[in-house]
C-alpha positions as CSV (number, residue, x, y, z in Angstrom):
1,X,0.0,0.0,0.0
2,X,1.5,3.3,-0.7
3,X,-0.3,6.4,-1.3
4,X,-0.5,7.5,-5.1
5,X,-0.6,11.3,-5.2
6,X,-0.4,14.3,-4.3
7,X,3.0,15.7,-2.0
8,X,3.1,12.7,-0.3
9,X,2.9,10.5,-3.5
10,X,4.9,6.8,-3.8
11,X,5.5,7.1,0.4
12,X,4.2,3.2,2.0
13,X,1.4,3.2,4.3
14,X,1.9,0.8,7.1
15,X,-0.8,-2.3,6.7
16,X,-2.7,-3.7,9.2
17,X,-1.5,-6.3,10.9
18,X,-3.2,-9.8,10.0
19,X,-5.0,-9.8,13.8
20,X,-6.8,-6.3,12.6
21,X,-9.8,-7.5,10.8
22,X,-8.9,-4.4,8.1
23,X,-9.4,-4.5,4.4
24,X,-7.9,-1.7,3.1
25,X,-8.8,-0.1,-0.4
26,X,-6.6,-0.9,-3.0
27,X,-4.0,1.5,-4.5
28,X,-5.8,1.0,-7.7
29,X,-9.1,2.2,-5.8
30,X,-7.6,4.9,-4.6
31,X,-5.7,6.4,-7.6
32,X,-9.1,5.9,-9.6
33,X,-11.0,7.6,-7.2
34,X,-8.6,10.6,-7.6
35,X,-8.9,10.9,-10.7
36,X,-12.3,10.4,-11.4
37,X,-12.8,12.9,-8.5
38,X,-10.4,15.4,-9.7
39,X,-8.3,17.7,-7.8
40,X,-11.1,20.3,-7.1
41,X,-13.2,17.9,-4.9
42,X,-10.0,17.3,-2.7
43,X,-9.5,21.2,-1.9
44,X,-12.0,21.0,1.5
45,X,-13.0,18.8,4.5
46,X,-13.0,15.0,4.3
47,X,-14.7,12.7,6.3
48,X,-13.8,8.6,6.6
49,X,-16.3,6.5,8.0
50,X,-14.7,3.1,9.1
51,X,-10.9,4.8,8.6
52,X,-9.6,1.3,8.8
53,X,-5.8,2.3,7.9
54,X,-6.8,5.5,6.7
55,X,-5.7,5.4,3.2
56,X,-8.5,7.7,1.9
57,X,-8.6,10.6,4.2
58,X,-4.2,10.8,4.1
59,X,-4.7,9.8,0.4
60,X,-6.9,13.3,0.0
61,X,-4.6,15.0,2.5
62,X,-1.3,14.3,0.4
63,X,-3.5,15.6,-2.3
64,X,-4.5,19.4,-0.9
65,X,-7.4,18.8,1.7
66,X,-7.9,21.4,4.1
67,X,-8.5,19.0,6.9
68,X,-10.1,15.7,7.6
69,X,-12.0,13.7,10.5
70,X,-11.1,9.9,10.2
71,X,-13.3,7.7,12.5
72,X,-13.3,4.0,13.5
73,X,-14.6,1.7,16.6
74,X,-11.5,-0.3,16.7
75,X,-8.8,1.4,18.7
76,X,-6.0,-0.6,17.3
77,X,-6.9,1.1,13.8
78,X,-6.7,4.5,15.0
79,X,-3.1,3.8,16.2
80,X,-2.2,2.4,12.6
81,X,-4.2,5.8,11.1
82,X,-2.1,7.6,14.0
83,X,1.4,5.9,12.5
84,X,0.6,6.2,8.9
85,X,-0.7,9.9,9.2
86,X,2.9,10.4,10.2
87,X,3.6,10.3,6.5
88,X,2.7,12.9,5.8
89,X,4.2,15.5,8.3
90,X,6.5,18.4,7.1
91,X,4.5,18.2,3.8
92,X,0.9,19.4,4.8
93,X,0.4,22.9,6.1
94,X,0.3,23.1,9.5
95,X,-2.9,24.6,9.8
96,X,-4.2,21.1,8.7
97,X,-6.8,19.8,11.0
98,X,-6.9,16.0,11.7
99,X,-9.3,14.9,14.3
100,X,-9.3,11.0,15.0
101,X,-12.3,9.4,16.6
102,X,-13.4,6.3,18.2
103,X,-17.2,5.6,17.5
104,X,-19.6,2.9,16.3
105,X,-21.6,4.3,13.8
106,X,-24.8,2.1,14.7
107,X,-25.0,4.9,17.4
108,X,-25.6,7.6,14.9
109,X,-23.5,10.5,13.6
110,X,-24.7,13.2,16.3
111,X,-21.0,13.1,18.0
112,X,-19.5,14.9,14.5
113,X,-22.4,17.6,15.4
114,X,-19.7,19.7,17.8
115,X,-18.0,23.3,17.4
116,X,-14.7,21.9,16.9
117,X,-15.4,19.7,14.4
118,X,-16.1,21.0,10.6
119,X,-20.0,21.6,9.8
120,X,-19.7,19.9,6.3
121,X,-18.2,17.6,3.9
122,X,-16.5,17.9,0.6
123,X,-15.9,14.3,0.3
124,X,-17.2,12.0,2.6
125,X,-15.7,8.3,1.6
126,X,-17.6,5.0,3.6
127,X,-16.0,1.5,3.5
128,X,-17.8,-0.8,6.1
129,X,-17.3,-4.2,6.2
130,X,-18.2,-6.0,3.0
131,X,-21.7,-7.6,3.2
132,X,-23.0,-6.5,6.6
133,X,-25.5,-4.4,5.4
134,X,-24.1,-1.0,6.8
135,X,-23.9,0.8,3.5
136,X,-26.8,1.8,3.2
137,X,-27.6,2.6,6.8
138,X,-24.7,4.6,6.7
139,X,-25.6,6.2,3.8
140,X,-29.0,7.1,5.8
141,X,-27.5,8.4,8.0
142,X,-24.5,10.9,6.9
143,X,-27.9,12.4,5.0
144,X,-29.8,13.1,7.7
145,X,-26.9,14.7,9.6
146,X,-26.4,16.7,6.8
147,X,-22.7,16.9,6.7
148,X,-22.3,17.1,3.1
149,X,-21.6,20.5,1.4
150,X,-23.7,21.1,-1.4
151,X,-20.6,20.7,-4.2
152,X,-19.7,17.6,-2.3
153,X,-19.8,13.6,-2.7
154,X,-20.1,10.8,-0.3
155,X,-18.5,7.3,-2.1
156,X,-19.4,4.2,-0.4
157,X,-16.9,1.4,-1.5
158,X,-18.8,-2.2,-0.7
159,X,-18.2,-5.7,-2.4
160,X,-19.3,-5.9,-6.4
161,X,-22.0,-6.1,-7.4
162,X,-23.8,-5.1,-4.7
163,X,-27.5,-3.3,-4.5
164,X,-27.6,0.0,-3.3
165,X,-30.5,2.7,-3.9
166,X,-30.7,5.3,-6.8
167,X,-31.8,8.0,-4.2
168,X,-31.1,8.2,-0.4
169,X,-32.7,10.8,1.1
170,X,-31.5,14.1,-0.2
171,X,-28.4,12.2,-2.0
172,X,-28.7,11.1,-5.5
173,X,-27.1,8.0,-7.2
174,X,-24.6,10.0,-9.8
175,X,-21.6,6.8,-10.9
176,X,-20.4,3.3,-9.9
177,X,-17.3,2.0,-11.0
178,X,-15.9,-1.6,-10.4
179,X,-12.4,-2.5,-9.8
180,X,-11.7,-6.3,-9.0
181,X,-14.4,-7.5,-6.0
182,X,-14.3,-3.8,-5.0
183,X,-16.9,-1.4,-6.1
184,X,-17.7,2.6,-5.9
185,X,-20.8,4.2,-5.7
186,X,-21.0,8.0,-6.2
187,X,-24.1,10.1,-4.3
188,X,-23.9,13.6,-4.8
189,X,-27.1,16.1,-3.4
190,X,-30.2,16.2,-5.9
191,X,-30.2,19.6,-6.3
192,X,-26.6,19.3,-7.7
193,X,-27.1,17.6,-10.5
């Protein structure tokens, strides 16, 4: 794993360890996702939902966002996010905001409602565990909160092919892409599109 642009581009991201039930998204994922994002939706706040290693939110970092807010039930994986966001120091401004949190989402996503914390979302990226039916619950939920910015888009990565809705809430179905058993799904508001 290594992360595949931006200032901090060809640098190795430390895996998880095998007793860390992680699956991290593929370089190949990730490089994609850059591109088919493009470097405009990476200047603003990022939120990753089930961090894992991280590899998304530092991805975007090393590739100009302002800040991001990385979160995760397992503690162990926010010590591996921890290790692997040191990566990236000396080449971020230090104005740069990282918060790391330990939550389960099947609480809710009221916690990410506080002043410290940004209000919204540029890209918010969700990778729960393949087939446990979170995706979409997830989904649910980051719309309700409302924590995406209007010019922004949430991209759930889940196990291909897999059935999730055309609309959700506010959030509108825009693009999927496959890459191996992997798959992206692209919601963006409905008033964007």
């Amino acid at each position: 794993m290594r992360i595949v642009g931006g200032v901090a581009r060809g640098r190795r991201l430390h895996p998880p360890p095998a007793t860390l039930a992680i699956r991290p998204s593929s370089d190949l994922l990730r490089e994609s996702l850059g591109n088919i994002l493009g470097p405009q939706q990476f200047q603003g706040q990022v939120l990753e939902l089930f961090a894992g290693t991280g590899a998304v939110a530092i991805e975007a970092l090393s590739r100009g966002a302002t800040g991001a807010v990385l979160v995760d039930r397992d503690a162990a994986a926010l010590r591996l996010i921890q290790k692997n966001l040191l990566l990236l120091r000396g080449l971020i401004t230090p104005d740069c905001v990282v918060h790391l949190l330990q939550r389960d989402l099947r609480g809710g996503l009221d916690f990410l409602q506080r002043p410290e914390l940004p209000p919204c979302y540029r890209l918010i990226f969700l990778d729960p565990p393949y087939e446990k039916n979170l995706a979409v619950a997830t989904l649910a939920m980051v719309d309700r909160a409302k924590l995406l910015a209007p010019d922004g888009v949430v991209v759930v990565e889940e196990r291909w092919p897999t059935e999730l809705p055309q609309d959700c809430g506010s959030l509108q179905l825009r693009d999927t892409r496959r890459y191996g058993k992997a798959g992206l799904w692209f919601y963006c508001p409905i008033d964007t599109l």
